[in-house]
PAMARFI-264325 format. One record per residue (C-alpha): residue in one letter; y, x, z. Coordinates in steps of 0.25 Angstrom, whole numbers, plus 5000, padded with zeros to 4 digits. Each point is the difference from the previous one (the first is absolute). Last residue first. Example, Ala and Ser with C-alpha at 12.3 -4.5 7.8 and 13.67 -1.06 7.14 Angstrom:
2
s499650555029/a498649945002/
***
This chain:
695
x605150495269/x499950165002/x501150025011/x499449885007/x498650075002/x500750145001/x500649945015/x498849915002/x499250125002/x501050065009/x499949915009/x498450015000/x500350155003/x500749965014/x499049915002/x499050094999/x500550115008/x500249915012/x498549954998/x499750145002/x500750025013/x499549905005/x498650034997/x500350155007/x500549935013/x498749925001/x499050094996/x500650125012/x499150124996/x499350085014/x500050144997/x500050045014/x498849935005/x499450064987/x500350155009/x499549955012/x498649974995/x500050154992/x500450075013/x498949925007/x499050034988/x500550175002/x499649985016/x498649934996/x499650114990/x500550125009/x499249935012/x498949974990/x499950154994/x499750055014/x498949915003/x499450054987/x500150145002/x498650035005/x499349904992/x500750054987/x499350145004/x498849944999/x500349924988/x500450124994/x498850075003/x499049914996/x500849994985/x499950155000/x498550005003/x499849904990/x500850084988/x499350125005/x498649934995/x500449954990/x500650114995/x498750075003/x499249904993/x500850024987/x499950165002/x498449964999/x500149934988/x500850104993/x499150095004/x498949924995/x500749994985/x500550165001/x498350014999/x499849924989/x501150064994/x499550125002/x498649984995/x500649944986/x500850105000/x498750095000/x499349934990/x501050014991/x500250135001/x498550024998/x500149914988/x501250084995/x499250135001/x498749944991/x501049984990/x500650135000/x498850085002/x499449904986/x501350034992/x500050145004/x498550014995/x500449924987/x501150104995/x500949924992/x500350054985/x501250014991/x499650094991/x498949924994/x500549924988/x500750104992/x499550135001/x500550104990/x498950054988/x499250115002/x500150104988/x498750004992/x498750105000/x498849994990/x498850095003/x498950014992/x498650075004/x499150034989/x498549965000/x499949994987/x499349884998/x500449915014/x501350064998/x500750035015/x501449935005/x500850055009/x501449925003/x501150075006/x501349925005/x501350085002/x501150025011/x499650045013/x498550024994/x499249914999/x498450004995/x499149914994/x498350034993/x499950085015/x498950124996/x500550125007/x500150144996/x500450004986/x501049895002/x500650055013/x500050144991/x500849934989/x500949945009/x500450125007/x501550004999/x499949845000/x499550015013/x500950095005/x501049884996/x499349915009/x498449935003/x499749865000/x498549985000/x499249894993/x498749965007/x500449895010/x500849944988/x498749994993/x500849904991/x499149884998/x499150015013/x501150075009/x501149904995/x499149905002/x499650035015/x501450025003/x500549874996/x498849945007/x500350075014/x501549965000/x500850114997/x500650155006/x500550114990/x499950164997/x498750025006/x499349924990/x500650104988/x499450125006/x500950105007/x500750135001/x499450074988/x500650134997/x498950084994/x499650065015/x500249865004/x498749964992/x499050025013/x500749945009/x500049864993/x498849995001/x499050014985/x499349884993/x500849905007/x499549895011/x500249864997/x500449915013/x500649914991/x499049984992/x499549875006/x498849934993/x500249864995/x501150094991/x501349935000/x500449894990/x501250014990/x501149904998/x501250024990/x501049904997/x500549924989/x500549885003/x499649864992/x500349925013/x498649935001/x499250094992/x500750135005/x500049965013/x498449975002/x499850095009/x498549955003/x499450084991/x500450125010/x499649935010/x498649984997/x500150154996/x500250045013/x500850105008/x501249984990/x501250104998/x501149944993/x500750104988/x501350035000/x499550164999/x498749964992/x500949984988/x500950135002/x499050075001/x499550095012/x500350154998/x501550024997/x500349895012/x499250085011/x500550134995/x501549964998/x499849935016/x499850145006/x501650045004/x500049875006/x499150055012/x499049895004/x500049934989/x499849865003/x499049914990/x500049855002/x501049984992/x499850074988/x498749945003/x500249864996/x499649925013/x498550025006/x499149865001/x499449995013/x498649934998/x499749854996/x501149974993/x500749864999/x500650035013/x501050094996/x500649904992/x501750015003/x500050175001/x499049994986/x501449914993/x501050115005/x499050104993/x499849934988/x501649994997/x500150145003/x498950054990/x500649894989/x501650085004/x499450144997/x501350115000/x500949905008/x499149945009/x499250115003/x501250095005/x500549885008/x498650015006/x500150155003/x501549975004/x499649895011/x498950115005/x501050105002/x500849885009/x498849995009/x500050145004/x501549985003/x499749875007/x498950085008/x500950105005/x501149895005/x498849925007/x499550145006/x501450035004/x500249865006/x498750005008/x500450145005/x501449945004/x499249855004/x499050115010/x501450085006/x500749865003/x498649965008/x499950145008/x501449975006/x499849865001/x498850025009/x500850125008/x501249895004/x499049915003/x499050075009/x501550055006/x500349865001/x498749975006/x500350115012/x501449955001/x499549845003/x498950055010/x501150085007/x500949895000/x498949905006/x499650105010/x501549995005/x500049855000/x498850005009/x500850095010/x501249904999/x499149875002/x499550075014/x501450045004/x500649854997/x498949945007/x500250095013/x501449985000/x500049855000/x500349985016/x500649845003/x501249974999/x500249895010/x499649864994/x500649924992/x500249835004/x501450025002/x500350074987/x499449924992/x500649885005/x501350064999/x499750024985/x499549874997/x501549945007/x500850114992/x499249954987/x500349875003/x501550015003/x500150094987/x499449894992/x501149895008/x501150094998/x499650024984/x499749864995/x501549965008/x500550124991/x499349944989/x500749865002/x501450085002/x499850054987/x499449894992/x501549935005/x500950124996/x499250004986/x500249844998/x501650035004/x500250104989/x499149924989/x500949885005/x501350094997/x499250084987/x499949854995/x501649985002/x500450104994/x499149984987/x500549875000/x501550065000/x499450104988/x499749884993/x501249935000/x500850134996/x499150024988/x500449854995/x501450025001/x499750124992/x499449924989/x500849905001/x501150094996/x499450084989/x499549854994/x501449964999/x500550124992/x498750004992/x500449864997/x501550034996/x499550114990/x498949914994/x501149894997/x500950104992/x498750064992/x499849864997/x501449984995/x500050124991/x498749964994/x500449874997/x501350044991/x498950104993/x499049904996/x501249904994/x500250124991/x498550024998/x500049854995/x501150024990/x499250134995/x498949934997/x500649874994/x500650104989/x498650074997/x499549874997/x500749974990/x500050134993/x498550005001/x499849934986/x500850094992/x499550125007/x498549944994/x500550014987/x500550135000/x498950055005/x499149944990/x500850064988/x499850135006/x498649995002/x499949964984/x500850124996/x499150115009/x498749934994/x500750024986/x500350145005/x498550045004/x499349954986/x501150104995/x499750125006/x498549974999/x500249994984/x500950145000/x498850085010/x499049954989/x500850044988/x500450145007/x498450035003/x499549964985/x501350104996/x499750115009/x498650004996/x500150014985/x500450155000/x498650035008/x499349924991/x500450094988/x499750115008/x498749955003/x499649984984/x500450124996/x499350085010/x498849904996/x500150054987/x500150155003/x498849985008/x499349944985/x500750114994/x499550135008/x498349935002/x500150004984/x500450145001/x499150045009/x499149934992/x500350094988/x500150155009/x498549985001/x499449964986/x501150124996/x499250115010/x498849964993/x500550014986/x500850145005/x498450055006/x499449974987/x500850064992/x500250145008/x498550005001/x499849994984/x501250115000/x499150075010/x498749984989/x500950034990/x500250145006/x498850035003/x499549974986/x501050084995/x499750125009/x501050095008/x499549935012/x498650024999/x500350155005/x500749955013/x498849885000/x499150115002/x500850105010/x500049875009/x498649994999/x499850155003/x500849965013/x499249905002/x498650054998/x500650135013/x500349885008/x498649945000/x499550145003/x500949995010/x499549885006/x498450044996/x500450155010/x500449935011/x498849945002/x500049844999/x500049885009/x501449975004/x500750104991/x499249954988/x500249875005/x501850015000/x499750054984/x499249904996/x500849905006/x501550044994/x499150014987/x499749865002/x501649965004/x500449995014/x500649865002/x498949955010/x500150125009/x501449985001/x499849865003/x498950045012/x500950105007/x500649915010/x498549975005/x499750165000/x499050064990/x499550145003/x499050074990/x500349914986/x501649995007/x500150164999/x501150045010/x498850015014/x499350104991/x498750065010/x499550094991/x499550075014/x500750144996/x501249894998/x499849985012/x500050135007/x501250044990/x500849885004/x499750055016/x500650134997/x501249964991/x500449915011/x499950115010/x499150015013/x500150005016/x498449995005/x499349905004/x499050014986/x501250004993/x501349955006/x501249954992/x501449965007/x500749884991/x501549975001/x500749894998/x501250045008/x499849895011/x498749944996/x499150135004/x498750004991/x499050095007/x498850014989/x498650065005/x499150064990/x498450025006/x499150084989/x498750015003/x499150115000/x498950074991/x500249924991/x501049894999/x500249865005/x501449965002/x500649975015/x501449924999/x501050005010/x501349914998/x501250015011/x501049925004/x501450015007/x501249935005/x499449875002/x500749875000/x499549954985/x498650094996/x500350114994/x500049984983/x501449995001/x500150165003/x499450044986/x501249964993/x500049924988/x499249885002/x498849924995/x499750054986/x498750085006/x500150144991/x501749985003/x499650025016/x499450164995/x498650025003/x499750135008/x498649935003/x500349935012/x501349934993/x498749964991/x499149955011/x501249945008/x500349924991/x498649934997/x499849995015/x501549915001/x499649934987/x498749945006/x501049965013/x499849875006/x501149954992/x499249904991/x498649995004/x498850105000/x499250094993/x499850144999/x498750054989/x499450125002/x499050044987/x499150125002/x500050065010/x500649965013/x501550015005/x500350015014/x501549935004/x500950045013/x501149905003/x501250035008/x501349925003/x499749924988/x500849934990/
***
């Protein structure tokens, strides 16, 4: 039931309650298994081992009894493998015999149901008879010597009747007994009997029913069988009946599928002949049609030749114009006049262009550079603080699964943080980082487990305010911060001055949180006062408690707590292993968090700067090529200028070449439609040909 549970009985009477399954019977076990009771005194089960808690391979019982001068601590290690126990007393290794001796020193009797009463145990204890009783209370509550003293009456008892029975009257009184005990035991054994004859009856009674079934199922199974022939019969009669009728019919069926089959041969002779006809229509018909095709690719011939011969006259008379405009030109151009000096000047301003142009590449060239290296850094910072933010996804997957209403409360207080007038803290066990891992089993062994999902208010307005519980029927925790900080507490005694017992640290020193969790764990726990020492500590404890007056100390693995008597003014100590961390191992270190964040603004900044920065370079190389591309285009047209008078004469010489050649190609219409008519005519002949072949 538990994975650990640690219980402080008061005097008097101590009472455990809860419901079903939350594990009454689990403390009550483990007390008598605790107190070298065997499984059988419990009733549950057999072997020792199936008392461990299901999935773990080992538990372990320690039980610290009262008694004068000093306590007595047993510890129990039961292994489930072998179902084996290991026995220490008082931390150290013991026998089973040893430890029974100890408790039964105690009168401590864990078999004697009037002193130790499991649950499975109860019907027993109810069966024991009165002398059963006053003997089980007399070893409960009595000295040794009243239950044997008792023994000792019992056996002169015994040595009593002995004598008596060689009496008469003893011995009628056992006859007398004998009687009465036969009479009883023939009331019982006659309704037994009467119970044996009235089931012998209805056995008698069932198998003669059974013997009848087959008949009752045979008669049924006969009269259906027989209903089913005479309708068989009657649908026989019927055919026959209805055959009678269609013979008639039937005849002039197969006369007129005679006469159907005659037809069919004809018509199939028919269809042949027609396809036959219609094959060679059909091909006269293709012939036709590719004649008219012939005949339209002539015209379409003819009409190409004709386009063509009006696109070369297009042609002569465009390249005659051209020829004309370019001779005109020509004529009316000067002499070449001396463009050098233009040409040198825009040369030298392209030249300081290019060096312009290279030095603001270079600018961003090295501004990239420095950008790719700022978005790496931003990306490992990015990277690092998903990590850290993925340790703080399992804390809250932690909380959900082990306290589903605290969750629920929390996603709600991330949706209303508006209703509350101050900062509302979020359950501890979150907002708490250990700084080293190792430490997190003292920070969870001192603050309770209650306080641990608790949410930390700065008000108590707002604390009445959370209203989840009413309106969502959770149940969470809430606790309100002094109005006072305590965070910045100072302890009795520094540090330095208690490593000389081992201590290394206070309790505060050992995690970061929010100002008001801080200040209540100091107010309700004095954690700014508790030191943490290590296993030289524990070697010395009892000095470190002499010498100093902290009410908690922790070793490396142990939890001291020292307590002194307001009467006698005795100091007691109580010390308890430290249980395993199970909320708080998995810790984000705040200060990082914060260098990070306050690094990814910088970055940001800065990129934000370069590509400002790139922007008006950009802009500036933008004007350059602007700039170059006008110069170059001045240039060209320069130097076009110089050569233009040239490229005419060339021009005009290729346009003459060109004119000559169309004259050349000249098309003569009139012989080519003569021609074409020819070839119609001829085909048209043909035509009339297959036309008369097909009538």
């Amino acid at each position: 039931t538990y994975d650990i549970c640690e219980v402080h009985p008061g005097p008097n009477l101590n009472v455990v309650v809860g419901a079903n399954g939350t594990g009454k019977s689990s403390i009550v076990c483990a007390i008598c298994l605790g107190l070298a009771g065997k499984p059988s005194f419990i009733g549950r089960a057999d072997k020792v081992g199936l008392f461990v808690k299901q999935g773990c391979s080992s538990g372990l019982v320690e039980i610290e009894l009262f008694k004068t001068p000093d306590n007595i601590i047993i510890t129990r290690e039961i292994q489930v493998v072998n179902n084996t126990s290991t026995w220490f007393l008082n931390r150290k290794p013991a026998t089973l015999k040893t430890v029974e001796e100890q408790v039964a020193a105690l009168n401590i009797q864990v078999d004697n149901l009037c002193q130790f009463l499991p649950q499975d145990k109860v019907g027993e204890f109810a069966k024991l008879s009165k002398m059963e009783l006053l003997e089980a209370t007399e070893k409960s509550v009595g000295s040794r010597e009243m239950y044997q003293f008792h023994c000792e009456l019992k056996n002169f008892r015994e040595r009593e009747r002995e004598l008596e029975m060689f009496t008469f009257q003893h011995l009628c009184r056992e006859k007398t007994n004998s009687l009465e005990k036969m009479k009883q035991r023939v009331e019982r054994y006659k309704q037994d009997v009467e119970r044996y004859h009235e089931r012998k009856r209805h056995i008698d009674l069932i198998e003669m029913l059974e013997r009848k079934r087959p008949w009752v199922e045979y008669e049924n199974v006969r009269e259906q069988h027989e209903e089913v022939k005479q309708s068989r019969n009657l649908a026989k009669k019927e055919l026959k009946s209805l055959k009678e009728k269609q013979a008639p019919w039937t005849k002039k069926i197969q006369e007129a599928e005679e006469n159907l089959k005659s037809l069919d041969m004809k018509t199939k002779d028919n269809t042949a002949k027609i396809k036959e006809i219609a094959q060679k229509c059909k091909q006269k018909q293709d012939a036709l049609e590719m004649k008219d095709k012939r005949i339209e690719e002539i015209k379409q011939a003819l009409r190409m030749k004709k386009d063509e011969e009006m696109d070369r006259q297009k042609n002569i008379c465009h390249t005659q114009e051209i020829i004309e405009t370019w001779k005109h030109e020509l004529d009316t151009m000067s002499m070449c006049e001396n463009l050098q000096p233009q040409i040198d000047a825009v040369n030298n301003e392209l030249k300081k262009l290019q060096e312009e142009r290279a030095n603001i590449d270079s600018d961003i060239s090295d501004l990239r550079a420095e950008k790719r290296n700022q978005e790496r850094e931003e990306k490992r910072i990015i990277d690092h603080l998903g990590q850290l933010d993925n340790i703080m996804k399992i804390k809250e997957e932690n909380l959900k699964r082990r306290f589903q209403d605290t969750h629920s409360a929390l996603m709600w207080l991330r949706k209303n943080k508006d209703k509350f007038k101050k900062h509302v803290c979020e359950p501890m066990m979150l907002e708490i980082n250990i700084r080293d891992n190792r430490h997190a089993k003292y920070v969870e062994n001192h603050i309770s487990g209650d306080d641990m999902r608790a949410f930390v208010f700065e008000s108590q307005e707002d604390m009445e305010k959370f209203l989840i519980r009413d309106h969502q029927k959770l149940r969470v925790n809430a606790v309100c911060a002094p109005s006072e900080s305590c965070a910045e507490n100072l302890p009795s005694r520094p540090i330095e001055e208690l490593r000389r017992y081992g201590f290394f640290s206070y309790l505060r020193e050992l995690f970061d949180a929010p100002r008001p969790v801080m200040s209540y764990l100091c107010s309700q726990y004095r954690i700014h006062d508790v030191p943490v020492g290590t296993e030289e500590t524990r070697h010395m404890i009892e000095r470190v408690i002499k010498e100093t007056t902290f009410r908690q100390i922790y070793t490396a693995q142990e939890r001291y707590a020292i307590k002194v008597s307001a009467y006698t003014n005795l100091t007691l100590t109580t010390n308890t292993p430290l249980r395993a961390a199970q909320f708080l191992h998995s810790s984000v270190d705040t200060d990082e968090r914060r260098q990070l964040k306050s690094q990814q603004q910088v970055i940001s900044n800065t990129l934000k700067s370069l590509d400002s920065r790139l922007t008006e370079l950009f802009k500036s190389q933008k004007d350059v090529e602007h700039r170059d591309n006008k110069l170059r285009q001045q240039k060209k047209e320069l130097l076009d200028r110089g050569n233009r008078r040239r490229q005419l004469k060339s021009k005009i010489d290729l346009k003459y070449d060109s004119l000559r050649q169309l004259e050349q190609d000249a098309i003569d219409l009139e012989k080519e439609s003569q021609l074409a008519n020819l070839k119609i005519k001829e085909i048209n002949k043909q035509k009339a040909e297959l036309v008369t072949e097909l009538l």
